[in-house]
N, C-alpha and C positions, 0 to 999 in steps of 0.2 A: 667782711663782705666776701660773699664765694662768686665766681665765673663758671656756669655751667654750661658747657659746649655741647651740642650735637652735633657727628657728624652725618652727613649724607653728601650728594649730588643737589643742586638748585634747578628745580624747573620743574613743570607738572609728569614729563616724561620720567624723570625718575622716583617720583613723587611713592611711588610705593613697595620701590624695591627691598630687598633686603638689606642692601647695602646704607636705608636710608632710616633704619630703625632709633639711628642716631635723634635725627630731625624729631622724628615721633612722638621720643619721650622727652626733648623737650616742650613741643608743642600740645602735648597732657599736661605739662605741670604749669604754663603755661593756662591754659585752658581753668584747668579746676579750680586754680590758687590764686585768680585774678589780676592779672599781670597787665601792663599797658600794654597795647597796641604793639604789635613789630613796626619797627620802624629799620629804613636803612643806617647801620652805621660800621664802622670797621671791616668795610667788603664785607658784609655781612648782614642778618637779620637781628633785632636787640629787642629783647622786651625785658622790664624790668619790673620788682617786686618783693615783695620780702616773703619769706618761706619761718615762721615762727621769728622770733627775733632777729633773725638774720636777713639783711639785704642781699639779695639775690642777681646777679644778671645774667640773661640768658642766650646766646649768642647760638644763632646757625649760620659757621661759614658758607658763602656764596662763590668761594673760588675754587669748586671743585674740590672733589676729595684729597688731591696730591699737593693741594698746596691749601691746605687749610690752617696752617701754621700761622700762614700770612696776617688771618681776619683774628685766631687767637691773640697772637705776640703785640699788635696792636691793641689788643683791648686789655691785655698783660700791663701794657707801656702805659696806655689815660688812665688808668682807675691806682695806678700804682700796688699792683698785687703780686705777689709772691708766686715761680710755681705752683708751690703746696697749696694754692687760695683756691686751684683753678681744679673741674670735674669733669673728665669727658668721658660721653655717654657714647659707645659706638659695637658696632658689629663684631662680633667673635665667631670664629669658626670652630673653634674648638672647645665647643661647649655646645652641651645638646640645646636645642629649641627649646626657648621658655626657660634655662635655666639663668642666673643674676650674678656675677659676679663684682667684689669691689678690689679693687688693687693701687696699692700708692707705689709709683715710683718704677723702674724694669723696664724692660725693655721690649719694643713695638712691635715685634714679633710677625714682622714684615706687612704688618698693615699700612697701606701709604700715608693715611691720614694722619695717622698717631708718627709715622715720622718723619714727615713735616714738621708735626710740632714739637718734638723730639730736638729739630734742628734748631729752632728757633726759640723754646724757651729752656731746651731742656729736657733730663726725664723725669724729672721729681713732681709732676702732676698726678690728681687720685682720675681713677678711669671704672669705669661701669660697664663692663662686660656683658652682652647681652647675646647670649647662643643663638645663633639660627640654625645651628648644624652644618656639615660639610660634606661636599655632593660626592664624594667619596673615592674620587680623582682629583691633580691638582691642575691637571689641563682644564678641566669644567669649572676650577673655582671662578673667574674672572666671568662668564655666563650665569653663575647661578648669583653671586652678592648683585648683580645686574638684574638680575631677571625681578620679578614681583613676587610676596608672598602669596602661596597657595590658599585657595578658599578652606583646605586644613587646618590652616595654620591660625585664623581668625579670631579661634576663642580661644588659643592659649598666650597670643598678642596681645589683645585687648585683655587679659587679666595682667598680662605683664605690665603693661602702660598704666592700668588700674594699683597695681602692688606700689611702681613705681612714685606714681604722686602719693600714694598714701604716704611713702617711706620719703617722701623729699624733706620734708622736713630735719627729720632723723638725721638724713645725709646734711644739709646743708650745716647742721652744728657740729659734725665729725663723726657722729654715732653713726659708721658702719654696721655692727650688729641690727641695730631696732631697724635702720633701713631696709637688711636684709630680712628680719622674722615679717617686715609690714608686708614686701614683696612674694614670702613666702605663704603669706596667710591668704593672699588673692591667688596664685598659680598651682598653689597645692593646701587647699586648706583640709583644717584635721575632718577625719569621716566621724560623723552624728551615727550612733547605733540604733537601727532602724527593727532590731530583735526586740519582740516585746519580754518586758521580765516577767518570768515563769512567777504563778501564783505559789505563796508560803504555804504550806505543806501542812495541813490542820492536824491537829493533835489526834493521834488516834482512842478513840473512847473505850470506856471498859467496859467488858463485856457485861449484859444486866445479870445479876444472879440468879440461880431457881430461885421459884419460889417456894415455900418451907413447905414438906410432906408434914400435913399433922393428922393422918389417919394412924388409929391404930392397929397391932399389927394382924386383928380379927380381917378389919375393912381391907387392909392390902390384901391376906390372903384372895377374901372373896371378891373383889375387883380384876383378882386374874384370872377367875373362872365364870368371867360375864362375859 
């Protein structure tokens, strides 16, 4: 059984910020792969399911980002799971927009989210890296993961969230790579060559031969002085 976390903020006002891209992709996989109902449980939101052989549960903390450790460690404690069982999905700034990253285990890299849960289960959890880029001061980070994504940003989201459920499956058995190529194949899929191919190059023919001079050499003569 795997624990898939998103984080974000709870409430319709944060509802679309960056900071909330956590929420998102679970609520895609969620969405695509048929999952029960959210329901409240663990300070938090739960919808459960299975992702290929694998039972799944999908948790969005509701106690805010800095203590989302809270609604984790609790659903850590009922279902009896392992750090390692557990996947969280959350915002990275240091990774461009739209890019995927999987990472088991290290250190929270001053994300509050991640330590919080850090404090409370641990670091031995696998996490999913999701770039939004970084506003390129560190006075403006806590304004921009706050703020909403741009109308820019739309279609290279919504392929992420698309890569993302395709590749759940993948993740939920441990297969990091196929997670990442299915994520990769919707944000950056390979270019179709739209060059038509040059036509085969026909044989060149030979030249036709004369045709045979059979005058003789009276008629030659007398055909040059006509």
């Amino acid at each position: 059984m795997r624990l898939f976390v998103g984080l974000g903020n709870p409430g319709a006002k944060y509802a679309a910020n960056r900071h909330n891209i956590g929420f998102m992709a679970v609520d895609r996989i969620a969405e695509d792969h048929g999952f029960s109902p959210w329901r409240d449980k663990f300070q938090g939101q739960v919808a459960e399911g299975r992702l290929g052989p694998e039972k799944v549960v999908l948790l969005k903390p509701e106690t805010y980002m800095n203590r989302s450790g809270d609604a984790v460690q609790a659903a850590v404690q009922f279902f009896k799971l392992e750090p390692e069982d557990v996947v969280v999905f959350h915002d990275e700034l240091d990774l461009a927009p739209g890019k995927c990253r999987v990472k088991q285990g290290g250190g929270h890299a001053g994300h509050n989210g991640l330590r919080s849960i850090h404090a409370h289960i641990g670091a031995e959890y696998g996490r999913v890296r999701l770039g939004i880029g970084h506003p390129g001061d560190k006075a403006r980070v806590s304004g921009y993961v706050l703020s909403d994504f741009a109308k820019a940003d739309r279609d290279w989201l919504d392929d992420l969230m698309r890569g993302i459920s395709d590749g759940a499956a993948d993740l939920a058995r441990g297969d990091s790579g196929k997670f990442l190529n299915a994520v990769a194949l919707r944000v950056a899929p390979p270019r179709s060559s739209t060059t038509a191919p040059k036509p085969e190059a026909k044989p060149a023919q030979p030249e036709p031969e004369p045709p045979q001079d059979t005058r003789s050499p009276l008629q030659k003569l007398a055909d040059r002085f006509r």
